[in-house]
C-alpha positions in Angstrom: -13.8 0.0 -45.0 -11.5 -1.4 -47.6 -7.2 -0.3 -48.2 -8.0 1.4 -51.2 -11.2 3.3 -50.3 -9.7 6.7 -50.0 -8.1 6.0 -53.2 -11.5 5.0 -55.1 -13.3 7.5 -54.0 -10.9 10.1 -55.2 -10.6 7.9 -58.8 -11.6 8.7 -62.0 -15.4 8.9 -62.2 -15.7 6.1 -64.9 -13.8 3.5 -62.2 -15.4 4.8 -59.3 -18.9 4.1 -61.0 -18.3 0.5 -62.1 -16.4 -0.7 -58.6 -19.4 0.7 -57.0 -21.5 -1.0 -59.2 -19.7 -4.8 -58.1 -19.8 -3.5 -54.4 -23.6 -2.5 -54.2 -25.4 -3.8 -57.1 -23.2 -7.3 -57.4 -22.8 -8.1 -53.4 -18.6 -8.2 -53.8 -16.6 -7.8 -50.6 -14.9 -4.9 -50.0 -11.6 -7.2 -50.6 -12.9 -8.6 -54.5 -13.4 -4.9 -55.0 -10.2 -3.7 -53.8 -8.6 -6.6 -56.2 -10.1 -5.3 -59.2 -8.9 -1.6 -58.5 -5.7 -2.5 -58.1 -5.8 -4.6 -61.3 -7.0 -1.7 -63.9 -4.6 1.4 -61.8 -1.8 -1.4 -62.9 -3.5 -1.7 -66.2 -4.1 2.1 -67.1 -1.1 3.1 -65.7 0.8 0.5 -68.7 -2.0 2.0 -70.9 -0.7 5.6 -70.0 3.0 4.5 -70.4 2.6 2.7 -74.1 0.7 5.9 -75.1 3.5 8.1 -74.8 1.5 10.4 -71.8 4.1 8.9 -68.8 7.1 7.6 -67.7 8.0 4.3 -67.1 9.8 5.6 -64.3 7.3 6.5 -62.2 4.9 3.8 -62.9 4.3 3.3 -59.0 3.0 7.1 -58.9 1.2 7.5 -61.9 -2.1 8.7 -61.3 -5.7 7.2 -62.8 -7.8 10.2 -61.8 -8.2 11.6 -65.2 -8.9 8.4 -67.4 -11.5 9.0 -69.2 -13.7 7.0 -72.0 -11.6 7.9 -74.9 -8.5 6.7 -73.2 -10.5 3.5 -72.2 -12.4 3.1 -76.0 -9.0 3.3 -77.4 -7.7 0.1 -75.5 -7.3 -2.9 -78.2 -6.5 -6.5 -77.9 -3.2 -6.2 -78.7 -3.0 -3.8 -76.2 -4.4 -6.8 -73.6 -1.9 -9.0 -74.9 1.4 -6.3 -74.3 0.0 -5.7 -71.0 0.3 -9.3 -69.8 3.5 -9.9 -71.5 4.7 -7.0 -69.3 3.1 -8.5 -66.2 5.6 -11.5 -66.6 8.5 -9.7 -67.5 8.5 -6.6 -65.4 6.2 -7.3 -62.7 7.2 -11.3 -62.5 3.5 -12.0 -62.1 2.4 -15.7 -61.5 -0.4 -17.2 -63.8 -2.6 -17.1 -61.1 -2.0 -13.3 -60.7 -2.3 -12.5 -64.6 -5.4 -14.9 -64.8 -7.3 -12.3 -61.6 -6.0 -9.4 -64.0 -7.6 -10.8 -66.9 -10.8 -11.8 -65.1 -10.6 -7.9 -63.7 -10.1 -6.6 -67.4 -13.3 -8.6 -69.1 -15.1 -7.6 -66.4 -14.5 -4.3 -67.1 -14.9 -4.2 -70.2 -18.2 -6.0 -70.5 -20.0 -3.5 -67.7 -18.8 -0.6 -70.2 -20.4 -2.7 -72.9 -23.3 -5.0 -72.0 -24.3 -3.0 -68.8 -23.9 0.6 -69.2 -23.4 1.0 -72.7 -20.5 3.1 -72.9 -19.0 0.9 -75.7 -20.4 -0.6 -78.9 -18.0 -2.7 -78.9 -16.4 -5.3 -76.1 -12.5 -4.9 -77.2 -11.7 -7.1 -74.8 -14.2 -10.4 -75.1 -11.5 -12.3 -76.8 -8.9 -11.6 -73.8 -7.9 -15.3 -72.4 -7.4 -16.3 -69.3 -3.8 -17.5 -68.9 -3.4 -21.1 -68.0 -3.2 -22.2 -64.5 -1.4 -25.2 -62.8 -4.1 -27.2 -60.7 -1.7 -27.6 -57.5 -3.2 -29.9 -54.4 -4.1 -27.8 -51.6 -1.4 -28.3 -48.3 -3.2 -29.7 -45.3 -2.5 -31.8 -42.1 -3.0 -35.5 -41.3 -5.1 -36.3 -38.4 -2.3 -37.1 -36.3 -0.7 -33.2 -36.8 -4.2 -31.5 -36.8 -4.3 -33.1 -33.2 -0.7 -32.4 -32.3 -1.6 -28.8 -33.4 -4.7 -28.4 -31.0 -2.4 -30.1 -28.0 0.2 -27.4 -28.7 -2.2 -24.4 -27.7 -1.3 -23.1 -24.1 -0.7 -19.9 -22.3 -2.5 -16.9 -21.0 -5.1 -16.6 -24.4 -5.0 -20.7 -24.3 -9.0 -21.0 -23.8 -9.7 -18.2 -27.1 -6.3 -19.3 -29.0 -7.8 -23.4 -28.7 -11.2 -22.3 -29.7 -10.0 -20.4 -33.0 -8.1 -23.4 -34.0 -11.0 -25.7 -33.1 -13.4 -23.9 -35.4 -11.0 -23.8 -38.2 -10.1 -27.2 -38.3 -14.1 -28.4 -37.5 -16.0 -25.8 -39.7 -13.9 -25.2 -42.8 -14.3 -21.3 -42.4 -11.9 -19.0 -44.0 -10.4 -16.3 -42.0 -12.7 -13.3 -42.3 -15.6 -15.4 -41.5 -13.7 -16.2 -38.5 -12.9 -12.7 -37.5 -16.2 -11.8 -38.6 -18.4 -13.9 -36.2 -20.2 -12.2 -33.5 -22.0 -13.9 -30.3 -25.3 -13.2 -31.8 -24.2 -15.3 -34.7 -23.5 -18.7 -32.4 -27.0 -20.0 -32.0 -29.1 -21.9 -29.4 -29.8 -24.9 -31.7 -26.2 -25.4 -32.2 -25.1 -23.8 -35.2 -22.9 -20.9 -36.7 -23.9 -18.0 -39.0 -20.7 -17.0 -40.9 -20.7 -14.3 -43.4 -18.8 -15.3 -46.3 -17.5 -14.3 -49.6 -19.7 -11.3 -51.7 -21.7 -11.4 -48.0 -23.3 -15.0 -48.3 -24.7 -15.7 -45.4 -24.4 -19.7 -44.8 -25.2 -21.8 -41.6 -23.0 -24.6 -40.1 -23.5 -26.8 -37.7 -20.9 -26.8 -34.8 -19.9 -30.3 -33.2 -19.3 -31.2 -29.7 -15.6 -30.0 -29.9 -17.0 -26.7 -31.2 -19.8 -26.7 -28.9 -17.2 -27.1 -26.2 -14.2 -25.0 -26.6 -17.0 -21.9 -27.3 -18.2 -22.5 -23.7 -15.2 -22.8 -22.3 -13.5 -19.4 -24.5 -17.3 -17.9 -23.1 -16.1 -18.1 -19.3 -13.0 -16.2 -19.5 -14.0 -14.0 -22.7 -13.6 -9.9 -21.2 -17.0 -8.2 -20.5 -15.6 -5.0 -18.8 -13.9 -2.2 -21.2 -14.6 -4.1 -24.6 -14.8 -1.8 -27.6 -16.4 -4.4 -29.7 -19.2 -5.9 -27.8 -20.8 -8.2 -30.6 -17.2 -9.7 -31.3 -16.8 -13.0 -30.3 -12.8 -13.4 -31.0 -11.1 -10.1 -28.8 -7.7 -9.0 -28.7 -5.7 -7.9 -25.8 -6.4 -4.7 -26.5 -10.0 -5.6 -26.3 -10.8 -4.8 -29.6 -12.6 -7.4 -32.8 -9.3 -9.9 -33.6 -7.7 -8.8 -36.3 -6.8 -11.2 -39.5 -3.3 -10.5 -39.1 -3.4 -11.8 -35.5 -5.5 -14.7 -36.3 -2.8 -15.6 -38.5 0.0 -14.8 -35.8 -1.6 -17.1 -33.4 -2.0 -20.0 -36.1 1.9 -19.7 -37.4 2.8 -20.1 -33.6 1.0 -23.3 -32.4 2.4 -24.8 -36.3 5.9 -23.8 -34.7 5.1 -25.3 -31.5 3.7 -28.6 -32.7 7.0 -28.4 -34.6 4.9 -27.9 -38.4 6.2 -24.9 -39.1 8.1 -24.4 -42.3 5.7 -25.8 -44.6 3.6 -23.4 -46.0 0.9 -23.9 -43.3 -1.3 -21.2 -42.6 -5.0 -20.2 -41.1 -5.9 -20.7 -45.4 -4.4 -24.2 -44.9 -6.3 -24.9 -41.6 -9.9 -24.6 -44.1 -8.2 -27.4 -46.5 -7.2 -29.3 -43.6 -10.9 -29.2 -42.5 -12.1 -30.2 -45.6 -10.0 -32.9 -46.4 -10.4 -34.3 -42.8 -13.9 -34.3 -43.5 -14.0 -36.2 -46.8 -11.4 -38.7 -46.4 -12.1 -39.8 -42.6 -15.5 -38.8 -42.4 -16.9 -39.9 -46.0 -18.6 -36.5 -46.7 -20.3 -36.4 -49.6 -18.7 -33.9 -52.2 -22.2 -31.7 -52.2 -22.6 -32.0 -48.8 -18.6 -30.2 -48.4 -19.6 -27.6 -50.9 -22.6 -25.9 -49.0 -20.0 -26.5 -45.7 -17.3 -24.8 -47.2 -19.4 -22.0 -48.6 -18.1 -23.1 -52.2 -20.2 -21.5 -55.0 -19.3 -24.1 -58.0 -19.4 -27.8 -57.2 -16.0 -27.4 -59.2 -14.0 -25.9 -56.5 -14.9 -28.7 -54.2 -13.6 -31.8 -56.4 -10.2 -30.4 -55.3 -11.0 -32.7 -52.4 -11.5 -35.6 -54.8 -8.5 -35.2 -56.8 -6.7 -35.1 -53.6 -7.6 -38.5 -52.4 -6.8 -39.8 -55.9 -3.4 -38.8 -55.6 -3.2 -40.4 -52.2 -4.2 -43.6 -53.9 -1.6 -43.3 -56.9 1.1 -42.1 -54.8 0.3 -45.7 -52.3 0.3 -47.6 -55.0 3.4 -46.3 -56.2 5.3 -46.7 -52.7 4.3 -50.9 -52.7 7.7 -52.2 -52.5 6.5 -54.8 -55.6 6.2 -52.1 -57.8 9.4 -51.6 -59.5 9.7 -55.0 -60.3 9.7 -55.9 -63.8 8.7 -59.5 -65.8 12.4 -61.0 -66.6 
């Protein structure tokens, strides 16, 4: 169950119908599907404020439940365009964040038009994505990603090593992590992780991997679990929560003194990733099936990374300031 499904349930039909529709019909997680409600609450709730029917005042309590096709087939361009102006100004939103609300919008928009044919006309088809700065992802060397696993000790030190293990090995993001149950590690050696939209994917699990489960698997509780399928527990015996996983990554990065950095469990997937291309010679297509990527796009990331790596050596040579007299 997602944050907002209390709320969506309880939304106006129109919503309800086309979040269900990207749930059930699509295959979006429950997290994509939160994203988009979010996005067009924030959106109708502007739409409500421009049209004179609330106050800007209490934006953060104005209720969608009665937005209805009018109110939606009266939505212009222009009115796209004020809405993102006011996502910089009041709401100081990123271009990553008003690109998501865009991509929510035309989404929208076109499942109203093309799919169930609510609307003539796609108001919205123009909408542009805002542009976003291509940043390299933050990862760790060899050197700290070995520091990090020789940090791990403690009472949870045999589950705690094995997390890390499998992030920095297997490239999966966090939910997959927290996702895995035992039926999911297989005799022949390899991992079923559920990814993104549901995907399933396969991965093959090296000797480290291989090793740290078996170790984790002797000391794992049997007695009292409430989860029995999970492989990762909690004290409280319980499936690991994301929010832990991510507790127990920020302190081994402390501990192997790489805190402060913007490192996180995220971080531990590029690290995996990059690892694998630049020291193990991956092929690109090979990474993207790893990674669970769905465009070979995404991937190059990886590429442009070790370009940089070669500009920015060639830039530190100590010849390469100097200039013909």
């Amino acid at each position: 169950m997602g944050k907002y499904t209390q709320e969506i349930r309880s939304t106006a039909p129109i919503l309800r119908d086309f979040l269900n529709y990207m749930l059930v019909v699509k295959g979006k997680s429950q997290l994509t599907v939160d994203e988009y409600y979010k996005d067009l609450r924030t959106f109708f709730r502007f739409i409500k404020i421009s049209r004179g029917l609330e106050s800007e005042d209490s934006f953060a309590t104005i209720s969608i439940v009665d937005v209805d096709l009018p109110l939606i087939a009266s939505v212009t361009l222009s009115d796209a365009f004020e809405f993102m102006n006011y996502c910089i100004d009041e709401r100081d939103n990123h271009a990553a964040t008003r690109a998501r609300k865009a991509c929510s919008l035309r989404v929208f928009y076109k499942y109203l038009t093309n799919k169930v044919h609510l609307l003539d006309n796609n108001p919205l088809q123009e909408l542009d994505t805002p542009k976003i700065g291509k940043t390299l992802p933050k990862y760790l060397t060899l050197e700290e990603a070995v520091r990090l696993l020789q940090s791990v000790d403690g009472p949870n030190r045999e589950r705690d090593y094995c997390i890390l293990t499998l992030f920095l090995n297997c490239g999966m993001r966090l939910s997959e992590l927290c996702g895995i149950n035992l039926s999911d590690v297989r005799d022949d050696n390899t991992l079923r992780l559920v990814g993104k939209g549901n995907k399933e994917r396969i991965v093959y699990l090296n000797d480290a991997c291989i090793a740290a489960i078996h170790v984790y698997m002797r000391v794992r509780p049997i007695d009292g679990v409430k989860d029995k399928n999970a492989l990762f527990l909690s004290r409280m015996k319980k499936r690991i929560s994301p929010r832990m996983v991510e507790e127990i990554v920020y302190k081994y990065l402390d501990k192997a003194g790489l805190g402060g950095r913007g490192l996180s469990a995220h971080k531990l997937r590029h690290t995996a990733a990059t690892l694998m291309y630049q020291h193990g010679q991956v092929d690109v297509r090979v990474l993207k099936d790893i990674l669970g990527h769905e465009n070979l796009g995404t991937t190059e990331i990886y590429t442009h990374l070790s370009n940089k790596q070669l500009e920015d050596a060639a830039k530190a040579n100590p010849l390469g300031n100097l200039t013909t007299k």
